[in-house]
Every structure is written in C-alpha cells, then in structure tokens.
PyMOL Python script that loads the backbone (N, CA, C, O; Angstrom):
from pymol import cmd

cmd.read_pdbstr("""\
ATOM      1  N   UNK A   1      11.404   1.135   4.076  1.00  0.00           N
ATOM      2  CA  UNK A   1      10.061   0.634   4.178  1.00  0.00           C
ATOM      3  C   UNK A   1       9.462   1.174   5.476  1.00  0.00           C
ATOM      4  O   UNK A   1       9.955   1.197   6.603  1.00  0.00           O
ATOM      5  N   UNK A   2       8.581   1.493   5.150  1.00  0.00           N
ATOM      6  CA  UNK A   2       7.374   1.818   6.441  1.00  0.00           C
ATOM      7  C   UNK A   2       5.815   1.575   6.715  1.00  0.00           C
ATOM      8  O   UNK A   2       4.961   1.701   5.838  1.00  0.00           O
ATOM      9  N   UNK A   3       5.584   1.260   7.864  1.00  0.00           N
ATOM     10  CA  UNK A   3       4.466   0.624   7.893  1.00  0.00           C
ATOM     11  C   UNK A   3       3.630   1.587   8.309  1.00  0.00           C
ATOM     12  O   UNK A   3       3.614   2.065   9.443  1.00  0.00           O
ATOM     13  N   UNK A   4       2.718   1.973   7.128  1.00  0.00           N
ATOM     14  CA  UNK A   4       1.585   2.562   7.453  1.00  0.00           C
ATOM     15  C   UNK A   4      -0.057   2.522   7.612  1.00  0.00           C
ATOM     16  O   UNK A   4      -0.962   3.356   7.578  1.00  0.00           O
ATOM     17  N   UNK A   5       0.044   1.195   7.791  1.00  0.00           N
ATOM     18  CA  UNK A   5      -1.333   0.687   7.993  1.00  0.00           C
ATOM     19  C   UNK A   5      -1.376  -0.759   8.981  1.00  0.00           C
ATOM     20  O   UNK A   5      -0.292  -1.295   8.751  1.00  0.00           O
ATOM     21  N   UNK A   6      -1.900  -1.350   9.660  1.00  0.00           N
ATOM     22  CA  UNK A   6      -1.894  -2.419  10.056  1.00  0.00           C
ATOM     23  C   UNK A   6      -2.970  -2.507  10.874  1.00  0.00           C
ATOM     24  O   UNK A   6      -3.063  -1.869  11.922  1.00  0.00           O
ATOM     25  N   UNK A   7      -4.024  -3.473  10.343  1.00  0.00           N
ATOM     26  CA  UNK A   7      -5.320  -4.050  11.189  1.00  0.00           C
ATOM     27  C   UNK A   7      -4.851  -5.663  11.429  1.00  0.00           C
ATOM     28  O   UNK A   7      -3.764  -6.241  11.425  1.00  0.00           O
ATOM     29  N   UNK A   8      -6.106  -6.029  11.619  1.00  0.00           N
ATOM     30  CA  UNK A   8      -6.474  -7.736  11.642  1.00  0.00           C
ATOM     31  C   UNK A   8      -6.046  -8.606  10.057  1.00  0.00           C
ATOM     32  O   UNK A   8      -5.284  -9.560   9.903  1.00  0.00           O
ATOM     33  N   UNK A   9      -7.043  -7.681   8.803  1.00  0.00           N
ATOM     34  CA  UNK A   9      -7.074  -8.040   8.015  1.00  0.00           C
ATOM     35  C   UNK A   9      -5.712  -7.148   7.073  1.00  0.00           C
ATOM     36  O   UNK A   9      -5.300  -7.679   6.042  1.00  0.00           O
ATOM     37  N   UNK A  10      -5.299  -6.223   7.395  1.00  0.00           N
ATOM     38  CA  UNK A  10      -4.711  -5.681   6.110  1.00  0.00           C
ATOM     39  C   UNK A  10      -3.850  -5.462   6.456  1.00  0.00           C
ATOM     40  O   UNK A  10      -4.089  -5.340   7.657  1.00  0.00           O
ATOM     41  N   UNK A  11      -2.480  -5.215   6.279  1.00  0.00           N
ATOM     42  CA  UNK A  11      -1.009  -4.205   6.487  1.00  0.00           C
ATOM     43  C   UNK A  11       0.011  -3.508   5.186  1.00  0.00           C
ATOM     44  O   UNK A  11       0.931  -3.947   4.497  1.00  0.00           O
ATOM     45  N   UNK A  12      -0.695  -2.227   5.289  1.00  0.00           N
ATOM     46  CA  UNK A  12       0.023  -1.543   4.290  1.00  0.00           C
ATOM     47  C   UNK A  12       1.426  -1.070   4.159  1.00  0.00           C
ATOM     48  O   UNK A  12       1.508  -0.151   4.974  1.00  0.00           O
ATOM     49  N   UNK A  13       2.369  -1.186   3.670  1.00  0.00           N
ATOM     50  CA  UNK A  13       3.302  -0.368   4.004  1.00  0.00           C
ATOM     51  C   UNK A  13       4.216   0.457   2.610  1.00  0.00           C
ATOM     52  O   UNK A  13       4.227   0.210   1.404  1.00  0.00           O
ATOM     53  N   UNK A  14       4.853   1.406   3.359  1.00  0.00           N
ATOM     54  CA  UNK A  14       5.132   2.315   1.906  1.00  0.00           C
ATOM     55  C   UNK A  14       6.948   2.089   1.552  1.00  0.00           C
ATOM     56  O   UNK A  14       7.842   2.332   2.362  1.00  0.00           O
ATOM     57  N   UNK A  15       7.114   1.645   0.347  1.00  0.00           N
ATOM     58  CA  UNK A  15       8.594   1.522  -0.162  1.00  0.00           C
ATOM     59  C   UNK A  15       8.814   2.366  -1.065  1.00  0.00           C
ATOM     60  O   UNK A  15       8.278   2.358  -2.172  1.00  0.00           O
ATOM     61  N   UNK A  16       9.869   3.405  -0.544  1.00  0.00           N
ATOM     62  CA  UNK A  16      10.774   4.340  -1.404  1.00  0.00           C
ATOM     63  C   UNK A  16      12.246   3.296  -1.838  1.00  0.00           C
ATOM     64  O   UNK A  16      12.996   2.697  -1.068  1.00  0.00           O
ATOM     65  N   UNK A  17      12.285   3.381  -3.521  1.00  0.00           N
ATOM     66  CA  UNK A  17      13.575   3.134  -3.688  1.00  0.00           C
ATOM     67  C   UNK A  17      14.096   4.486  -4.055  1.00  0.00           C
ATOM     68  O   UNK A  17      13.495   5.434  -4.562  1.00  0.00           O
ATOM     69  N   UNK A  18      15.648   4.342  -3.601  1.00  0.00           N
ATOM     70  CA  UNK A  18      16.713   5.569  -4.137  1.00  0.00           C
ATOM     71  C   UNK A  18      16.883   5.163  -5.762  1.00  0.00           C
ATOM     72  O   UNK A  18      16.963   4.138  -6.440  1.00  0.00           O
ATOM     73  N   UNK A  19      16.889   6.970  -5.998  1.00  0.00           N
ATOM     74  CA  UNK A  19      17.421   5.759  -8.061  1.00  0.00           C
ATOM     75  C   UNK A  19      18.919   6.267  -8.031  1.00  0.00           C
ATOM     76  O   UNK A  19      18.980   7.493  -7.943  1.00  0.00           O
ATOM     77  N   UNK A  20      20.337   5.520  -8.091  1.00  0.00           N
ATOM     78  CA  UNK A  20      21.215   5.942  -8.079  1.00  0.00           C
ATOM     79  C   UNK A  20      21.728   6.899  -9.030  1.00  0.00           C
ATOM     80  O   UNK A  20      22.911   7.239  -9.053  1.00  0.00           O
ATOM     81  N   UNK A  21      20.743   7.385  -9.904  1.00  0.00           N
ATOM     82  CA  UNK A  21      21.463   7.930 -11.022  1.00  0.00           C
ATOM     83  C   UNK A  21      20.770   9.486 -11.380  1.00  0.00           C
ATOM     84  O   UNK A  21      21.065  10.285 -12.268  1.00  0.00           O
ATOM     85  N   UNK A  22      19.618   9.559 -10.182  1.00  0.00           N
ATOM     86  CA  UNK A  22      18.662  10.537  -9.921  1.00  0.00           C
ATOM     87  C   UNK A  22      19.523  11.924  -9.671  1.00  0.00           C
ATOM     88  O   UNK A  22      20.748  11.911  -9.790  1.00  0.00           O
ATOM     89  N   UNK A  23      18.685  13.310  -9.259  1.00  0.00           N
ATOM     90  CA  UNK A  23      19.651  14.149  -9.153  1.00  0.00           C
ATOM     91  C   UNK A  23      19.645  14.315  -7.712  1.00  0.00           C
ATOM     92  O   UNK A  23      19.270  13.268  -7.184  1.00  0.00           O
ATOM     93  N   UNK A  24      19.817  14.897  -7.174  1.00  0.00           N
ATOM     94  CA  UNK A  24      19.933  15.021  -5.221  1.00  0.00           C
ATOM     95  C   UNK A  24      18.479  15.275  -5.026  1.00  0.00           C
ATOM     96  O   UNK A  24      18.241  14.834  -3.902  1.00  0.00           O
ATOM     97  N   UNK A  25      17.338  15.777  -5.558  1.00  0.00           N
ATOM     98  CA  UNK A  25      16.427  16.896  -4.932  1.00  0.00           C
ATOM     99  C   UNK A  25      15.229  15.483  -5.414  1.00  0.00           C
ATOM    100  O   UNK A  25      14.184  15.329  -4.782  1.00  0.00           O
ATOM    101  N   UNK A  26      15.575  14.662  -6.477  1.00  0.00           N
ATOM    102  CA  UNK A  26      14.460  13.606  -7.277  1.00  0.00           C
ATOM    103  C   UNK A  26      13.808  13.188  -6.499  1.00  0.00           C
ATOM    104  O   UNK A  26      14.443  13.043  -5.453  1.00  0.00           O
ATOM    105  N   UNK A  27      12.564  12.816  -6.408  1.00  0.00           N
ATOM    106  CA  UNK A  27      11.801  11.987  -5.700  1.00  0.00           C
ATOM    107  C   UNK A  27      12.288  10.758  -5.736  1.00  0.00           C
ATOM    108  O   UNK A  27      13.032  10.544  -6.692  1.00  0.00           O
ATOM    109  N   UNK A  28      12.073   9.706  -4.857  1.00  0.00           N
ATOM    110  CA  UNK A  28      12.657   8.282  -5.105  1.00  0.00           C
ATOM    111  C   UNK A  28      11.317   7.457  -5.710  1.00  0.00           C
ATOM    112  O   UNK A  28      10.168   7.892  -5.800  1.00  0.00           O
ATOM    113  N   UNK A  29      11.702   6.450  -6.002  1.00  0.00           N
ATOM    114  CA  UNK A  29      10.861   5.725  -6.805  1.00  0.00           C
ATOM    115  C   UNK A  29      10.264   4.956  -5.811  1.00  0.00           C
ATOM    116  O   UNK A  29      10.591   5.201  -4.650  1.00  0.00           O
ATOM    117  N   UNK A  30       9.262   3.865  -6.083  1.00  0.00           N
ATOM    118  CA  UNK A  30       8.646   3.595  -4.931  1.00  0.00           C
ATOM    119  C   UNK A  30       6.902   3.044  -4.961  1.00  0.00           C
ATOM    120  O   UNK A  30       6.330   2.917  -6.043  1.00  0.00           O
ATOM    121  N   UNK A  31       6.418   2.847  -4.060  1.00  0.00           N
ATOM    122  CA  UNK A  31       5.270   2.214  -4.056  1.00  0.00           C
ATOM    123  C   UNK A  31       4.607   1.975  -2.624  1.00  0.00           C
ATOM    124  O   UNK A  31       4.922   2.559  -1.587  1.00  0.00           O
ATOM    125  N   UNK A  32       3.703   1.075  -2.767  1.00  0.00           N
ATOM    126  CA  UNK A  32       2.999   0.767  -1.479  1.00  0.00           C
ATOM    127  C   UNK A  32       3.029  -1.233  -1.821  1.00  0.00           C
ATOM    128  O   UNK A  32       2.923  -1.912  -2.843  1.00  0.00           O
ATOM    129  N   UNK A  33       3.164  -1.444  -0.828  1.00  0.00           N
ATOM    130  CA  UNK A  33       3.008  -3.166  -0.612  1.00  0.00           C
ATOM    131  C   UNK A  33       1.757  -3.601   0.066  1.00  0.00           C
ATOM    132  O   UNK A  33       1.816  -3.357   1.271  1.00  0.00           O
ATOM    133  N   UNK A  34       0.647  -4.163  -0.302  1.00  0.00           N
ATOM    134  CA  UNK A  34      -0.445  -4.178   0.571  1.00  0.00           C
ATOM    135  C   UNK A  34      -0.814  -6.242   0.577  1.00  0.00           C
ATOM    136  O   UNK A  34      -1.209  -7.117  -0.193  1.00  0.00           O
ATOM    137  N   UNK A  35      -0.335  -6.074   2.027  1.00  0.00           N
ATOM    138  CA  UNK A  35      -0.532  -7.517   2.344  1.00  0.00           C
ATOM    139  C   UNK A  35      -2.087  -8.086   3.148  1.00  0.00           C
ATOM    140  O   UNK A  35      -2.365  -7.740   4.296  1.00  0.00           O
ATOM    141  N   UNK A  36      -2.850  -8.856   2.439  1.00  0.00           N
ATOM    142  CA  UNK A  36      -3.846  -9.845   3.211  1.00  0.00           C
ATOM    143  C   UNK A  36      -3.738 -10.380   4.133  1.00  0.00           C
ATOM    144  O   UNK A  36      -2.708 -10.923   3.733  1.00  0.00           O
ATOM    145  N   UNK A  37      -3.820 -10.664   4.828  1.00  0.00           N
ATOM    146  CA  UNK A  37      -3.206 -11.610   6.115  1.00  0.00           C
ATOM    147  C   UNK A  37      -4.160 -12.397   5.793  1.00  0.00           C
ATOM    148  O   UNK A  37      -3.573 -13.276   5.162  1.00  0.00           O
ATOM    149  N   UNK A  38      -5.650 -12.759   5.818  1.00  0.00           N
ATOM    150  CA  UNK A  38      -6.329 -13.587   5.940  1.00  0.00           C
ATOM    151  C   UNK A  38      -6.439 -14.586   4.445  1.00  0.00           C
ATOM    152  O   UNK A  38      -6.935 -15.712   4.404  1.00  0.00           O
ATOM    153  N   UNK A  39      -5.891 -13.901   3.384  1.00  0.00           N
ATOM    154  CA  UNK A  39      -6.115 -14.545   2.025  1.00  0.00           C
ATOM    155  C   UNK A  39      -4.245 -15.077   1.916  1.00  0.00           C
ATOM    156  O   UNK A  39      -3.972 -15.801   0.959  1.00  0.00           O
ATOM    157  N   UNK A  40      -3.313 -14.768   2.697  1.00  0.00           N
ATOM    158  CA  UNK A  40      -2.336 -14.681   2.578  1.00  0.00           C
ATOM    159  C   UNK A  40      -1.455 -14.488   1.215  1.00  0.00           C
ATOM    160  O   UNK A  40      -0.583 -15.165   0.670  1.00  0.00           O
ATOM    161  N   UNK A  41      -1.909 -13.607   1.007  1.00  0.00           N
ATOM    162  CA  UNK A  41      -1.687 -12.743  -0.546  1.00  0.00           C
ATOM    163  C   UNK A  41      -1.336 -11.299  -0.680  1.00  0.00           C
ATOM    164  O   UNK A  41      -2.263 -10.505  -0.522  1.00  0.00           O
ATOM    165  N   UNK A  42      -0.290 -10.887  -0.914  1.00  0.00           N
ATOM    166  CA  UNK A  42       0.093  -9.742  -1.631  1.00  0.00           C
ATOM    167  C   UNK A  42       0.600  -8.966  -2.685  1.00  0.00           C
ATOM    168  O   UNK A  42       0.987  -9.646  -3.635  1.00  0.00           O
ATOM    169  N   UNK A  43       0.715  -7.763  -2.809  1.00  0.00           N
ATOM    170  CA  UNK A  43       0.622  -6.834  -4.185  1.00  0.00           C
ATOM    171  C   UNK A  43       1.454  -5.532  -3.710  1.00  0.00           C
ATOM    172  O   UNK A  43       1.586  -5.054  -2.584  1.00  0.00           O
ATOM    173  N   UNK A  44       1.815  -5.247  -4.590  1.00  0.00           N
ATOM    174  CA  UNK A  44       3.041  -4.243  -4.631  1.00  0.00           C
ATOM    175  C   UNK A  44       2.428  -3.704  -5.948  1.00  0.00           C
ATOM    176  O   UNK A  44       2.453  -4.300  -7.025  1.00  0.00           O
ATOM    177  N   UNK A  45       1.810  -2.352  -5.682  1.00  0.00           N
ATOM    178  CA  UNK A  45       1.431  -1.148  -6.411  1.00  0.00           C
ATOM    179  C   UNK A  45       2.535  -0.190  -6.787  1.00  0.00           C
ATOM    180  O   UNK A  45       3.470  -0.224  -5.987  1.00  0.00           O
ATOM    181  N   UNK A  46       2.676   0.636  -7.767  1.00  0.00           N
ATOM    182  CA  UNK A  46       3.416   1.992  -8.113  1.00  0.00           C
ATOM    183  C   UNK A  46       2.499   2.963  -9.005  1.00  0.00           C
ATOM    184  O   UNK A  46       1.309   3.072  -9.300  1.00  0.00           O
ATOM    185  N   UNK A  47       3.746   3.623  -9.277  1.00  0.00           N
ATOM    186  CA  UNK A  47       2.570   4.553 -10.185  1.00  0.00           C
ATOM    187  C   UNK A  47       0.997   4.930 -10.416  1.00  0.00           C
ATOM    188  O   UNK A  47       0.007   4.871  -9.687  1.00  0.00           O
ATOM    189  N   UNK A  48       1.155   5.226 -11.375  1.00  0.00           N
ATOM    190  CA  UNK A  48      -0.188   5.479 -11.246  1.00  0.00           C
ATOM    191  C   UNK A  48      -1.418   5.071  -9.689  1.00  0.00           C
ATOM    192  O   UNK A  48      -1.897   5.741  -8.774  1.00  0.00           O
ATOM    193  N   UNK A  49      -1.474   3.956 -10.023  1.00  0.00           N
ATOM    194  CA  UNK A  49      -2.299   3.057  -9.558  1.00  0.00           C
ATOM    195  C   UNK A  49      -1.786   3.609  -7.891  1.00  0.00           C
ATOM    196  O   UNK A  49      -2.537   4.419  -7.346  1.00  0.00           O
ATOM    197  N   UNK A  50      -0.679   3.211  -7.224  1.00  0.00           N
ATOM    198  CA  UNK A  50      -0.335   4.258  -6.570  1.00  0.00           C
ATOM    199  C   UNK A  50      -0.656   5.047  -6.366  1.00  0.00           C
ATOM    200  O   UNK A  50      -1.547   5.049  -5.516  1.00  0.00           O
ATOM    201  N   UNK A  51      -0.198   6.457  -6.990  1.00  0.00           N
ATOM    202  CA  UNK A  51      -0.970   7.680  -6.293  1.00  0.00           C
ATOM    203  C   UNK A  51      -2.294   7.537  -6.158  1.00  0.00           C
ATOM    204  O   UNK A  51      -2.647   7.817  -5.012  1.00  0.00           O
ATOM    205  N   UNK A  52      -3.256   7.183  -6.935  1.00  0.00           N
ATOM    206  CA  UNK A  52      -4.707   6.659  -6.832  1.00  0.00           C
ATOM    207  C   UNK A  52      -4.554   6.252  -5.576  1.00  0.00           C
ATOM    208  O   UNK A  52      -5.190   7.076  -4.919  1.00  0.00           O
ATOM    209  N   UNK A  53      -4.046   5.398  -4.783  1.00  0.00           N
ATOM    210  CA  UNK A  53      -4.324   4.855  -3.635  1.00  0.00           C
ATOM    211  C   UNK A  53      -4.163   5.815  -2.640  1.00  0.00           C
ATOM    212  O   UNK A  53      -4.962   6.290  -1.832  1.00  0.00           O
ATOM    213  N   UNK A  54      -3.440   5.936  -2.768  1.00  0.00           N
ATOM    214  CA  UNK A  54      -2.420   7.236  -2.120  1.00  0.00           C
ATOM    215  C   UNK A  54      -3.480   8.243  -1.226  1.00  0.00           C
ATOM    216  O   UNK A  54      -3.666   8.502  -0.037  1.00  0.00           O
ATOM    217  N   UNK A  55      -4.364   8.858  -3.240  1.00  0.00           N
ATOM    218  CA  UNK A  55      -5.347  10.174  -3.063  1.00  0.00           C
ATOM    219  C   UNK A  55      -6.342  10.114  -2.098  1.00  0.00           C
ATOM    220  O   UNK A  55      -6.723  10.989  -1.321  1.00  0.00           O
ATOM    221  N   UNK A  56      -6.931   8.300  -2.336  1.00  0.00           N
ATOM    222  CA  UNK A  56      -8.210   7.411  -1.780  1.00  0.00           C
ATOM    223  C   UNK A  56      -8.251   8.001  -0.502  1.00  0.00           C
ATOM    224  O   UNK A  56      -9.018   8.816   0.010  1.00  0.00           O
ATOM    225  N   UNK A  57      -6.787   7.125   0.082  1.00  0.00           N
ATOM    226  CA  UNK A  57      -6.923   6.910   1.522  1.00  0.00           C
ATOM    227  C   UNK A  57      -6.483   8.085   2.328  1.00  0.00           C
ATOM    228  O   UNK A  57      -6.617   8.000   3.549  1.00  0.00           O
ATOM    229  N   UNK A  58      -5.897   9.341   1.732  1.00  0.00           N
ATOM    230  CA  UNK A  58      -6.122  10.438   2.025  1.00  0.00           C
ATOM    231  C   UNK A  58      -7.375  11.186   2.547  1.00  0.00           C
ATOM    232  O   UNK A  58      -7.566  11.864   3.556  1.00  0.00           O
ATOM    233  N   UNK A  59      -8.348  10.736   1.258  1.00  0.00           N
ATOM    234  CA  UNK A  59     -10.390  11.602   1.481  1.00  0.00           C
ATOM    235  C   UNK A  59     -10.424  10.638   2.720  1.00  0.00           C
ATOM    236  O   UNK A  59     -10.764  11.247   3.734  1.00  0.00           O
ATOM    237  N   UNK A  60     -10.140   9.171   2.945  1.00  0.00           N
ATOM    238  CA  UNK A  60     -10.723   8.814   3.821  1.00  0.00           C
ATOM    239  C   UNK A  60     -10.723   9.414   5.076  1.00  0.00           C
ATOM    240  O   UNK A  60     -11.683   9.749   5.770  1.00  0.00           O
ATOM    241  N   UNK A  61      -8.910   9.558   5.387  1.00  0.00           N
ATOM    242  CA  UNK A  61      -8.326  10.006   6.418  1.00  0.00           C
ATOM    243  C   UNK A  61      -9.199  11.033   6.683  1.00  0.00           C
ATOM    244  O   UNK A  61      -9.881  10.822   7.686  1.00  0.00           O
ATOM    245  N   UNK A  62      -9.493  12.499   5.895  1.00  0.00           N
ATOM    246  CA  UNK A  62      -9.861  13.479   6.119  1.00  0.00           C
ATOM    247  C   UNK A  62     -11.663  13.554   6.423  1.00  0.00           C
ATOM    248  O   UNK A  62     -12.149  14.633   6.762  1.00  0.00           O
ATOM    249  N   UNK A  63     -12.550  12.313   6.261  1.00  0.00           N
ATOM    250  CA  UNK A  63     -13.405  12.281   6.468  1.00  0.00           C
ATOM    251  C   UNK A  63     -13.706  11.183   8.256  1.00  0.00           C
ATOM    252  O   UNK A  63     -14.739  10.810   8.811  1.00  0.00           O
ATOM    253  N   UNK A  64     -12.211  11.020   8.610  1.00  0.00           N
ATOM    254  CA  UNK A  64     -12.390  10.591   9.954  1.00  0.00           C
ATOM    255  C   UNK A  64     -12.420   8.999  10.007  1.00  0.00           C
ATOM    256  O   UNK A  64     -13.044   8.690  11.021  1.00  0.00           O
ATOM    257  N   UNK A  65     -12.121   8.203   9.524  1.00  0.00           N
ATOM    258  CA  UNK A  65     -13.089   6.876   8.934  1.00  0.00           C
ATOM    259  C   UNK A  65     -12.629   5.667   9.951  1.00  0.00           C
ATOM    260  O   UNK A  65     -11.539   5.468  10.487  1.00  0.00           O
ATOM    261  N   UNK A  66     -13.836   4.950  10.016  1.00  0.00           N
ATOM    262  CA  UNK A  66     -12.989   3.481  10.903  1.00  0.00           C
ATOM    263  C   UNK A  66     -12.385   2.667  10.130  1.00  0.00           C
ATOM    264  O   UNK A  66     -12.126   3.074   8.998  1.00  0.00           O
ATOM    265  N   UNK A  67     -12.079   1.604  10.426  1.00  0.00           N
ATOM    266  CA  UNK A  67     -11.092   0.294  10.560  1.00  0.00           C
ATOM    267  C   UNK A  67     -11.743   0.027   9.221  1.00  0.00           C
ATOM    268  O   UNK A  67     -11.134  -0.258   8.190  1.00  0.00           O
ATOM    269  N   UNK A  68     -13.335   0.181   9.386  1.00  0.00           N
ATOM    270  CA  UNK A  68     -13.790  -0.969   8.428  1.00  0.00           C
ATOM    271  C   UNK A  68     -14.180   0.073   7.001  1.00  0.00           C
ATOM    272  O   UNK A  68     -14.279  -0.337   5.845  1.00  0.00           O
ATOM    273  N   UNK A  69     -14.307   1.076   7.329  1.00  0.00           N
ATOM    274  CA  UNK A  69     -13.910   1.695   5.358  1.00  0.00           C
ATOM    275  C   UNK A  69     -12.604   1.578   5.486  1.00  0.00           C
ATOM    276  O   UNK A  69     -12.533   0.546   4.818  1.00  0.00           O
ATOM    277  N   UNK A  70     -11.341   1.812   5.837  1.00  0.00           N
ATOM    278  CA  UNK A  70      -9.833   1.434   5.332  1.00  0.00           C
ATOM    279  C   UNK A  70      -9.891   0.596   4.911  1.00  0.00           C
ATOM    280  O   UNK A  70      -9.613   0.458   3.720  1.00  0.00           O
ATOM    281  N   UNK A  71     -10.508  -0.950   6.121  1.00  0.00           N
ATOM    282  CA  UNK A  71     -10.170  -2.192   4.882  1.00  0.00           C
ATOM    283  C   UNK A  71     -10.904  -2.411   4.072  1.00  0.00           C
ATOM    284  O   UNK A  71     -10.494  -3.145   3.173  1.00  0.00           O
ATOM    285  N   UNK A  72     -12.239  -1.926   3.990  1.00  0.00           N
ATOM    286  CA  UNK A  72     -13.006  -2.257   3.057  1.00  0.00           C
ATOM    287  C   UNK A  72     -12.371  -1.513   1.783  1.00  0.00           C
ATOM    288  O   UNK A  72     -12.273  -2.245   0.798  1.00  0.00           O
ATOM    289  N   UNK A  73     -12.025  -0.496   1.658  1.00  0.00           N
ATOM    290  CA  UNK A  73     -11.234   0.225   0.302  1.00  0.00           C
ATOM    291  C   UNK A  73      -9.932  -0.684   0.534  1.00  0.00           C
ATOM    292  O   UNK A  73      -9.647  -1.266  -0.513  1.00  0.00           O
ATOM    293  N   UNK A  74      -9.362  -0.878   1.220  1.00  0.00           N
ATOM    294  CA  UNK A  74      -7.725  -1.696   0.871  1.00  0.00           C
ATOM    295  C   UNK A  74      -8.699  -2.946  -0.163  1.00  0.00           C
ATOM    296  O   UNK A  74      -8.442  -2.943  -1.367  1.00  0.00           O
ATOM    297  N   UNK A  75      -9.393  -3.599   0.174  1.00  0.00           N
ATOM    298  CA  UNK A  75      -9.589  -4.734  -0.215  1.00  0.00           C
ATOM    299  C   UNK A  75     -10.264  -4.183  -2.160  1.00  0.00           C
ATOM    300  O   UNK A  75     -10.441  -4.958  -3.100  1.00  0.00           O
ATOM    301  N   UNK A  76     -10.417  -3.090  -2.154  1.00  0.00           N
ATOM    302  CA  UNK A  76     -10.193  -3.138  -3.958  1.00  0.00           C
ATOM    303  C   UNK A  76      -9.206  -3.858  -3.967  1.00  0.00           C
ATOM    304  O   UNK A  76      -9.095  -5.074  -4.124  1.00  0.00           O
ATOM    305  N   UNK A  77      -8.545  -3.143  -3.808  1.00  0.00           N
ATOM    306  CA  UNK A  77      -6.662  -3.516  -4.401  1.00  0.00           C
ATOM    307  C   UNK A  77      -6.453  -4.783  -4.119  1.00  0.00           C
ATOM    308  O   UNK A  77      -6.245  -5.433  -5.143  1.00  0.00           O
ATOM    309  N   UNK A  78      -6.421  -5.422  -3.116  1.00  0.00           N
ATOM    310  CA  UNK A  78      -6.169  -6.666  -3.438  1.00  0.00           C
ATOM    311  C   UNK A  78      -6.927  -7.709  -3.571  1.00  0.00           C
ATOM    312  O   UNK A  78      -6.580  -8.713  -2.947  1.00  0.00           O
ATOM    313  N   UNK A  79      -7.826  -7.755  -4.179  1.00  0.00           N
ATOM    314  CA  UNK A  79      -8.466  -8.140  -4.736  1.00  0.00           C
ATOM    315  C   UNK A  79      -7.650  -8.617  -6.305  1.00  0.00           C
ATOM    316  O   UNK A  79      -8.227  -9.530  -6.894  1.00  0.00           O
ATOM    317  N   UNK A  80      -6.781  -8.235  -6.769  1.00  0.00           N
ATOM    318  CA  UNK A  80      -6.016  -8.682  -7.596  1.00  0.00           C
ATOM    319  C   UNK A  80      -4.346  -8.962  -7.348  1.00  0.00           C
ATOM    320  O   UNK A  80      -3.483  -8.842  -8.219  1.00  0.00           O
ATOM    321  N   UNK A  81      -4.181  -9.262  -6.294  1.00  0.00           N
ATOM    322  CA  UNK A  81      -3.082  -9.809  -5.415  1.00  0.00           C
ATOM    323  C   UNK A  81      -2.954 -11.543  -5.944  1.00  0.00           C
ATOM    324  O   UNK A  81      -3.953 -12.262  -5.974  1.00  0.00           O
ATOM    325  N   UNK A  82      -2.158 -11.829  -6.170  1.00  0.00           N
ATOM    326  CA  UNK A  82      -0.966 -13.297  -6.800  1.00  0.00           C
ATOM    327  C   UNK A  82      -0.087 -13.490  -5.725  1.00  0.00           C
ATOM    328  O   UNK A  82       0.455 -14.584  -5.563  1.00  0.00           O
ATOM    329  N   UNK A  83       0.064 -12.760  -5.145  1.00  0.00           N
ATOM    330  CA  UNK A  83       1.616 -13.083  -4.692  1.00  0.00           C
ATOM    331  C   UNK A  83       1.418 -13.839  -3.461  1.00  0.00           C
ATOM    332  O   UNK A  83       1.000 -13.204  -2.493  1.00  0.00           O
ATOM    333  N   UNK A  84       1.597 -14.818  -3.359  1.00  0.00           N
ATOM    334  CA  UNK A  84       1.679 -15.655  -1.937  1.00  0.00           C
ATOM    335  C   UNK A  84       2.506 -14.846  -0.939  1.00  0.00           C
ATOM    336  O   UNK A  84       3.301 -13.947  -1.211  1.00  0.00           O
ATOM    337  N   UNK A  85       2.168 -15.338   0.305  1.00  0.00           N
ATOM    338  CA  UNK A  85       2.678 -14.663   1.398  1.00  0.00           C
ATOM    339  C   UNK A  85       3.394 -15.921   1.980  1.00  0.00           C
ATOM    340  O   UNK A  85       2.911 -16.897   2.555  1.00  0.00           O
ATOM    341  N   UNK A  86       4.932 -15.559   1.607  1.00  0.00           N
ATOM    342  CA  UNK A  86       5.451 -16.902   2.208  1.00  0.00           C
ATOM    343  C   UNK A  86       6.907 -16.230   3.409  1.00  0.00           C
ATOM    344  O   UNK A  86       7.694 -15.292   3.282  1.00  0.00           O
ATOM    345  N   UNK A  87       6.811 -16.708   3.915  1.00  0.00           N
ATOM    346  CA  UNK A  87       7.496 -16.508   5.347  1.00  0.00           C
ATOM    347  C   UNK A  87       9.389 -17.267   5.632  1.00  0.00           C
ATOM    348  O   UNK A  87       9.673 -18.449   5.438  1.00  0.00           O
ATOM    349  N   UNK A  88      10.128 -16.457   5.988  1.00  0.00           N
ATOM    350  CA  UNK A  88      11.064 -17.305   5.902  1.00  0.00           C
ATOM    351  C   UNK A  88      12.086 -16.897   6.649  1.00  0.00           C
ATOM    352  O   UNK A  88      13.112 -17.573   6.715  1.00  0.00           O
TER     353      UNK A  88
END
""", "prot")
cmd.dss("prot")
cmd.show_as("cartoon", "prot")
cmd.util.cbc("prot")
cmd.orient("prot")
C-alpha cells in the first residue's frame, strides 16, 4: 500500500495485490482506496473504474492543479462510498 494523495478532506492510496499463481513479469492486481475523512467513508475502486481514475488524475497532474480540483474530482468517487471508516 501507498499513499498517494493526502489533504484535509481526502487520502488516496494505491493497493497492489501479488496473484500467486501469476507469471513473474504479470502485473499485480490491485486498486486505489479513497478515504473521506470528513464524511468518514470509504471505497476501494479496481478495474475499470480504476484506470479511469488513474487517467483523470493524471490530465490533472499535467495541467498543474491545486488542492481544490484534486478534491473536488476525488469527491466523484466517493460520492458512492458505504464503507464506514472505523478505526481500531
């Protein structure tokens, strides 16, 4: 796991799983976890939907962007976040 995002409101981070049964060179499987802090709610993306995110926050990167287009685009995505944020 790695954390590649973290404001006030948002903290993204990216999870590669190994697939044990993959060949040496396979990509690992995997996703992004994107936690609310303020709604205390998160979502765990893959695929598809994934790389989509992926592509997004790439144009952003490359167009220079502040704090507040990152979270304002993070906050599509979770915008359909369930998952309580429970601490332990």
């Amino acid at each position: 796991m790695q954390v590649l995002y973290n404001s006030d409101h948002f903290a993204v981070m990216q999870i590669d799983v190994p697939d044990a049964g993959a060949v040496a060179d396979a990509p690992a499987r995997g996703g992004f976890e994107i936690v609310d802090k303020f709604a205390r709610k998160g979502i765990f993306i893959d695929g598809d939907v994934a790389r989509s995110f992926r592509d997004g926050v790439n144009k952003l990167i490359e167009a220079g962007p502040s704090e507040e287009a990152l979270d304002d685009y993070i906050a599509g995505y979770t915008q359909l976040a369930q998952q309580p944020l429970v601490l332990h």
